[in-house]
C-alpha positions in Angstrom: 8.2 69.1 34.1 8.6 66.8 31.5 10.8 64.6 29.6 10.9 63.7 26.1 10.3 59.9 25.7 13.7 59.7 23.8 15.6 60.9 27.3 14.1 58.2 29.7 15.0 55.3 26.9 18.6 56.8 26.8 18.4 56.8 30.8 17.0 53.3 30.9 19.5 51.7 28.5 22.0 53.7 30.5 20.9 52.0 33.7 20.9 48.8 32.1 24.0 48.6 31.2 25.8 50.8 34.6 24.1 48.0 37.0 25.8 45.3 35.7 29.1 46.7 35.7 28.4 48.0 39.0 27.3 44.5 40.2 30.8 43.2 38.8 32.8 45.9 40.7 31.3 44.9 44.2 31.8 41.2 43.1 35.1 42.0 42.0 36.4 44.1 44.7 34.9 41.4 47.3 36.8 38.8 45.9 39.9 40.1 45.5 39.3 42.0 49.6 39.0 37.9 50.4 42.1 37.0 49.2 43.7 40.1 50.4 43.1 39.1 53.5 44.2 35.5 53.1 47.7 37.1 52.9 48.2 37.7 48.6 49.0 40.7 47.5 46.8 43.0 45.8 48.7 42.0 42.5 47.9 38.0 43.2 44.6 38.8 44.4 43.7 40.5 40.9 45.2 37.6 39.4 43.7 34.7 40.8 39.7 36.1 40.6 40.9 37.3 37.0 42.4 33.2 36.3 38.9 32.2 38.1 36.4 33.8 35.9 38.4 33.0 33.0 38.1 29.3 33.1 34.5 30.1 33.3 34.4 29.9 29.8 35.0 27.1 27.4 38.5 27.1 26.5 40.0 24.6 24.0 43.7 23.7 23.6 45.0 21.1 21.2 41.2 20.2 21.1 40.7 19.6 24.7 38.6 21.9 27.3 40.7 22.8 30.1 37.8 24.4 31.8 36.4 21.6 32.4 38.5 18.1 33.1 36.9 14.9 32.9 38.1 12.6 36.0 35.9 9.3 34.9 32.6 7.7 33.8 30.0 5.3 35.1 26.9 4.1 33.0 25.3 7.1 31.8 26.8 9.8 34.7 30.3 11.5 33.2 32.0 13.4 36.4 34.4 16.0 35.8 35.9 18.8 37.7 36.1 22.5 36.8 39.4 24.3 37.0 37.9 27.5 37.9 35.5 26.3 40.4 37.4 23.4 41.9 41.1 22.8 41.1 42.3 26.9 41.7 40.6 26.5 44.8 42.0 23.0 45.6 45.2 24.3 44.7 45.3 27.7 46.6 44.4 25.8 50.1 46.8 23.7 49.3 49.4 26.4 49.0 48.0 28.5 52.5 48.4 25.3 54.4 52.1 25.3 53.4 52.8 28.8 53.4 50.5 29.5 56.5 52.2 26.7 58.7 48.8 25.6 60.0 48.4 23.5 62.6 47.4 19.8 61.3 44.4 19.9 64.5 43.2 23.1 63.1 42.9 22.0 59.8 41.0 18.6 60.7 38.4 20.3 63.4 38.0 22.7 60.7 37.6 20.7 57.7 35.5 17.6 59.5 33.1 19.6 61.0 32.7 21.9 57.6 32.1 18.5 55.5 29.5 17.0 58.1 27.3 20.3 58.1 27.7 20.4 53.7 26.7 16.8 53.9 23.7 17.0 56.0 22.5 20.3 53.9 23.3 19.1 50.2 21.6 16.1 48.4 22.0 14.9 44.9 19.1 15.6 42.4 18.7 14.0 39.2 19.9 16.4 36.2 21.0 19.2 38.8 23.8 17.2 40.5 24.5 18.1 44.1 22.4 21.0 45.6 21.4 23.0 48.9 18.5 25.2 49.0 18.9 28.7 50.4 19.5 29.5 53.1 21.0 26.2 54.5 24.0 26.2 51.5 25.0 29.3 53.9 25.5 26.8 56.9 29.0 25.7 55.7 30.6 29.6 55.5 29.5 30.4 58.7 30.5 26.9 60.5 34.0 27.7 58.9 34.5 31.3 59.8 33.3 30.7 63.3 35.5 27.7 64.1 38.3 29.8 62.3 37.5 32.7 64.8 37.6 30.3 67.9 40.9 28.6 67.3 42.5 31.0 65.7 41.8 34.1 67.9 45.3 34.6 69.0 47.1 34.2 65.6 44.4 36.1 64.0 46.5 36.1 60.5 46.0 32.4 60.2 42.2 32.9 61.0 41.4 34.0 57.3 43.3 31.3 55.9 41.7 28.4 58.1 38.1 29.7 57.1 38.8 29.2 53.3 40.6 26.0 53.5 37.5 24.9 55.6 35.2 25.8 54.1 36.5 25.1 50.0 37.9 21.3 51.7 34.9 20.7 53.6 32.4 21.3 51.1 34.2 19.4 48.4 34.2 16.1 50.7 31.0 16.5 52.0 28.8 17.8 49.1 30.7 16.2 45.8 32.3 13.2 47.5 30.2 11.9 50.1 27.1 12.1 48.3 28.7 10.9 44.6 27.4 7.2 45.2 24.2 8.5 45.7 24.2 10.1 42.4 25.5 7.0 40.4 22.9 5.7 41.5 20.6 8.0 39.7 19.1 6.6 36.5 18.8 8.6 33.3 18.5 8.3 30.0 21.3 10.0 28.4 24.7 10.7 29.1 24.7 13.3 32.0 27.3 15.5 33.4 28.1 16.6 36.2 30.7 18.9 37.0 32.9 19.8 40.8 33.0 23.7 40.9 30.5 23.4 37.5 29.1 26.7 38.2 32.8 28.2 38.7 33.1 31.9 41.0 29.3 30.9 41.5 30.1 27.2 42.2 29.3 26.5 46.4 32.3 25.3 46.5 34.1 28.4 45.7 31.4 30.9 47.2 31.9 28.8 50.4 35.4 29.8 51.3 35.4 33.2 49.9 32.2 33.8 52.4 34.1 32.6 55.1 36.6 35.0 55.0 34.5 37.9 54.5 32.7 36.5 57.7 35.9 35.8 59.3 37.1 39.5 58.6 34.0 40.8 60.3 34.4 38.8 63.1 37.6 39.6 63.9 37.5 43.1 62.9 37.9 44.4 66.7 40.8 41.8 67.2 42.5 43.0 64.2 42.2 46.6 65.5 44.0 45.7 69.3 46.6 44.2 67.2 47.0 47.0 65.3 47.5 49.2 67.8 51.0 50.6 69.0 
């Protein structure tokens, strides 16, 4: 049997435009499982990856872009910081630290050995910024969810938590600090930016800690399900 020719285009364009949105869905619903499981509500959850892809855009107010804050300059290098890709996730460990209560030990082991792994795996490259090639830029996720898994296996609502703060805190000291005077150091010939969290939901910073606690929710899938029982 056969089709006329004007059926498959309508079936292509169809498919071409469903697979995208279905690719948003799983990225969507992934997301907003992660932070779920950080301990927000399904309500915050929506509202923080909705915030996060927002600022992926240019926004101007009063003639400024908030996406995207400048923090200084040196020679030809601008550094700035991205609001959906940095400071939301700056901000939202800090707020899980307090409202978590975690324990200041945790947090260090966590965060120390998260930012010596993203420092040995990351390197700065002229017009790129800092970058890790696949599949070493994984290495930071799964060193946070496992150390998450280890310490916090008896308090296993803290584990989620642990595994995004150490893994967003780690990789921001170890990729975009540590290596920073390396990349001054880079010469080019026009002004050059180069943004924290640049590529925003996609940014390694970000990806990092929401990876962990999908890996974190694997691993302690069995846990959760003895503590769940009567």
């Amino acid at each position: 049997m056969s089709f006329p020719v004007d059926l498959v285009q309508i079936g292509l364009y169809l498919l071409y435009i469903l697979l995208p949105i279905l690719a948003f869905y799983i990225i969507y619903m992934t997301l907003t499982k992660a932070f779920e499981d950080m301990g927000f509500t399904t309500v915050e959850a929506v509202i923080i990856v909705f915030v996060s892809f927002l600022f992926g855009f240019e926004i101007i107010l009063f003639g400024v872009n908030i996406s995207t804050l400048s923090l200084f300059s040196y020679e030809n290098w601008i550094i700035g910081i991205s609001m959906g890709g940095a400071v939301i996730p700056i901000l939202l460990s800090i707020y899980l630290i307090i409202r978590k209560n975690l324990a200041s030990k945790h947090l260090l082991i966590g965060i120390v050995t998260v930012t010596i792994i993203t420092f040995l795996v990351t390197r700065p490259v002229a017009g790129k910024g800092i970058v890790s090639a696949f599949p070493y830029w994984l290495l930071p996720a799964v060193c946070a969810s496992l150390i998450s898994v280890i310490l916090s296996w008896k308090t296993f609502s803290k584990a989620a938590p642990l595994a995004y703060i150490s893994g967003t805190i780690g990789v921001l000291i170890g990729a975009d600090f540590l290596h920073l005077p390396q990349l001054l150091q880079i010469r080019t010939t026009s002004t050059t930016m180069a943004v924290v969290g640049g590529a925003n939901v996609f940014d390694m910073v970000y990806i990092t800690g929401i990876l962990a606690v999908i890996l974190d929710g694997i691993l302690m899938y069995h846990q959760r399900s003895k503590e769940a029982k009567p």
